[in-house]
C-alpha positions as CSV (number, residue, x, y, z in Angstrom):
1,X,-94.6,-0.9,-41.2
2,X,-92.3,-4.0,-41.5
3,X,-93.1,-7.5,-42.8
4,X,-91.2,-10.4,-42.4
5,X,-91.1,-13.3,-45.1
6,X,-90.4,-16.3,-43.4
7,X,-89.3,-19.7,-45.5
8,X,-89.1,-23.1,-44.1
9,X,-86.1,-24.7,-45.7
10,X,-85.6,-28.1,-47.1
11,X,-83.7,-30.4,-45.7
12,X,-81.0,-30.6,-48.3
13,X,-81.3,-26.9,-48.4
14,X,-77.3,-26.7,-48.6
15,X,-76.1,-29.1,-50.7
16,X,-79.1,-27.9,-53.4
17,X,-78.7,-23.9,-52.9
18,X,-75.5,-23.4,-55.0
19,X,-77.0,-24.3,-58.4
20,X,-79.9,-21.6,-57.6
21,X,-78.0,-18.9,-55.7
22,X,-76.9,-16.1,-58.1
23,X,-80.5,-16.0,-59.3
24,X,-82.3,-15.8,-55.8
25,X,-79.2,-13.3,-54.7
26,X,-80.0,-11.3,-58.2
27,X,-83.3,-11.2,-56.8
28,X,-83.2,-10.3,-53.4
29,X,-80.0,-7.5,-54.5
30,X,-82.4,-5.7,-56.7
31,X,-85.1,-5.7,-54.3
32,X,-82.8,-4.4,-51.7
33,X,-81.1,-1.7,-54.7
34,X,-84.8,-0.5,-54.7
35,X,-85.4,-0.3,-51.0
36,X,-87.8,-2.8,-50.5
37,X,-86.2,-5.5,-48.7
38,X,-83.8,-4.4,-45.7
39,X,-82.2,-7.7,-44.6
40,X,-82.2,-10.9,-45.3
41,X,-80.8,-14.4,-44.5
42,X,-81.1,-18.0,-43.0
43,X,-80.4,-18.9,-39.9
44,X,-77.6,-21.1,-39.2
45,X,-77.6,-24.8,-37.2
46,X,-79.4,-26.0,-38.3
47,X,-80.4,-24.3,-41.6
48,X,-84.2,-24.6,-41.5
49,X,-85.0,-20.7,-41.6
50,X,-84.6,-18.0,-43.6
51,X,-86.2,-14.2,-42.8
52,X,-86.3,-11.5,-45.0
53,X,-87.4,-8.1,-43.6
54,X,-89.1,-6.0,-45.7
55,X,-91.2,-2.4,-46.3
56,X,-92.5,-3.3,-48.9
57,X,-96.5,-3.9,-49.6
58,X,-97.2,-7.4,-49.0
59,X,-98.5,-7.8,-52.6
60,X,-94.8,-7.3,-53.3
61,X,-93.2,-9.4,-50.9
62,X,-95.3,-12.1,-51.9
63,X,-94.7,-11.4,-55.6
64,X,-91.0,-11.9,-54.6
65,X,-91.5,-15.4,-52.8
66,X,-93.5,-16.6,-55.6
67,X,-90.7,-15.7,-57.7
68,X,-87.9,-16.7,-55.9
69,X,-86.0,-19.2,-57.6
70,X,-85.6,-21.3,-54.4
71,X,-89.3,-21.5,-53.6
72,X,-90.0,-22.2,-57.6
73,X,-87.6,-25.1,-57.4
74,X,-88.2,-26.5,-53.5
75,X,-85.8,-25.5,-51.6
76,X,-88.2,-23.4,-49.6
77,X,-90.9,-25.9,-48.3
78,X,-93.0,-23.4,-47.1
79,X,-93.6,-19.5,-46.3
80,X,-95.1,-17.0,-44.4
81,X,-95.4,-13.1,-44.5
82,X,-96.2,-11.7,-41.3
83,X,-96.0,-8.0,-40.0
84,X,-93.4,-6.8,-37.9
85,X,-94.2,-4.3,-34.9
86,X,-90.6,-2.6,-34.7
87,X,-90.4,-0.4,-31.7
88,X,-86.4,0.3,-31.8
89,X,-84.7,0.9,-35.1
């Protein structure tokens, strides 16, 4: 089973991110070092979305977003996890 965290961006998402980066990437690294989190990234123009992809329980994945340095500080506006029905890997 897969889940996907989903974050809405703000709109000055880019010009606030650097000041908050090496914590989220610390983060998301160790998450990934464990496993957990497979990918992970926002999706370019415009910059409104992120998507992490996960295999972790949800309790962690939403342990993570609450977490996350960008959603403590509002450069995620909002955030869904939702499962992911992979049928190629």
């Amino acid at each position: 089973m897969h889940l996907v965290l989903e974050y809405a961006l703000a709109d000055d998402y880019l010009q606030r991110r650097e000041a908050l980066r090496g914590d989220h990437l610390a983060l998301a690294r160790a998450a990934h070092e464990r496993g957990e989190l497979l990918l992970a990234g926002a999706l370019p123009d415009p910059y409104d979305r992120a998507l992490l992809v996960w295999t972790a329980p949800r309790e962690m994945v939403q342990r993570f977003a609450e977490a996350d340095p960008y959603v403590v500080h509002g450069l995620v506006t909002s955030w869904t996890i939702r499962p992911w029905n992979v049928v190629i890997s």
